[in-house]
C-alpha angles and dihedrals in degrees: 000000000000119000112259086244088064100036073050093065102037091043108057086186088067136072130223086270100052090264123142116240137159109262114251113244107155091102081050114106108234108234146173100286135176148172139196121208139176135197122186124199104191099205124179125249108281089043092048087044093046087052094040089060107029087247097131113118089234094062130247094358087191102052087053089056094047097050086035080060102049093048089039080052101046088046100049089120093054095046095042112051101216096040112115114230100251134191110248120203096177128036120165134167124192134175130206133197116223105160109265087010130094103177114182116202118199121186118183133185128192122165091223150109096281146043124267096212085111095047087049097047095041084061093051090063099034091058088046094043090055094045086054090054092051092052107030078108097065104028107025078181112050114127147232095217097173148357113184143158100252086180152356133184144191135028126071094315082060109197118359139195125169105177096031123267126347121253 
C-alpha cells in the first residue's frame, strides 16, 4: 500500500494524512474551460419506440431528460461533495437516437479556477437516469451502459481526450 503521502499527491481530494478536503483554487488564473460527457441507456423496443415517438404515459421522455440534465448539471456542486460551485456560460443537452441507443451529450462552459468535466458528466446522468425513470413502465430493464468524459478544454491541461476524439 503507498504511502498517504503518495496517495496525497495522486489524489488532489486528500491531504497529506488521508483526509478528504476541497481542492484550493483561489492562486489559480480563471480561464475559458470546457467538457464534453455522454451517457447511453440501451431500452428495448417498445421503450426506445415509446420515446421515439413521445408515447410514454409519462409524456416526451426525452424533453424531461434533457431539462433533468441541464438542472443535474447546474447543481453538480450540490450532488458531489468536493466539487466547487462554478459559473457556467454554456450548458446544452442534446439526445440522439441510435436503435436501441439513446446517447445524451452534455457540453458545458464556465470562464473559472477549475474544470467542468464533473459538471458535464453530472448532467449526463442526470439526464439517463431520468430516461430510465419515464420508461421504467415499459422496460423495467433498460440500462444506463456508460457515462464518460469524451472531452475537456482549457486550463493548464489544455485539450483532453481520453477516449480519442468525440463523435
Amino acid at each position: 500500500m503507498p504511502a498517504l503521502e503518495d496517495a496525497a499527491t495522486a489524489l488532489t481530494h486528500l491531504d497529506a494524512q488521508g483526509q478528504a478536503r476541497m481542492v484550493g483554487v483561489s492562486a489559480k488564473a480563471e480561464s475559458h474551460r470546457g467538457a464534453h460527457a455522454r451517457a447511453s441507456v440501451r431500452l428495448s423496443e417498445a421503450a426506445f419506440l415509446a420515446v421515439r415517438d413521445a408515447s410514454g404515459a409519462k409524456g416526451d421522455a426525452l424533453q424531461v431528460a434533457r431539462l433533468a440534465g441541464i438542472q443535474g448539471a447546474k447543481r453538480t456542486a450540490e450532488l458531489i461533495p468536493l466539487c466547487h460551485p462554478l459559473r457556467l456560460t454554456r450548458l446544452d443537452v442534446q439526445a440522439t437516437l441510435e436503435a436501441p441507443l439513446v446517447h445524451f451529450d452534455v457540453r458545458v462552459e464556465a470562464v473559472d479556477r477549475t474544470g467542468v468535466e464533473m459538471e458535464a458528466m453530472t448532467g449526463a446522468a442526470v439526464a439517463a437516469l431520468t430516461l430510465y425513470d419515464m420508461i421504467k413502465a415499459v422496460d423495467r430493464a433498460a440500462c444506463i451502459e456508460a457515462v464518460r468524459l469524451l472531452e475537456k478544454w482549457g486550463g493548464k491541461s489544455g485539450h483532453f481526450h481520453p477516449h480519442g476524439p468525440p463523435p
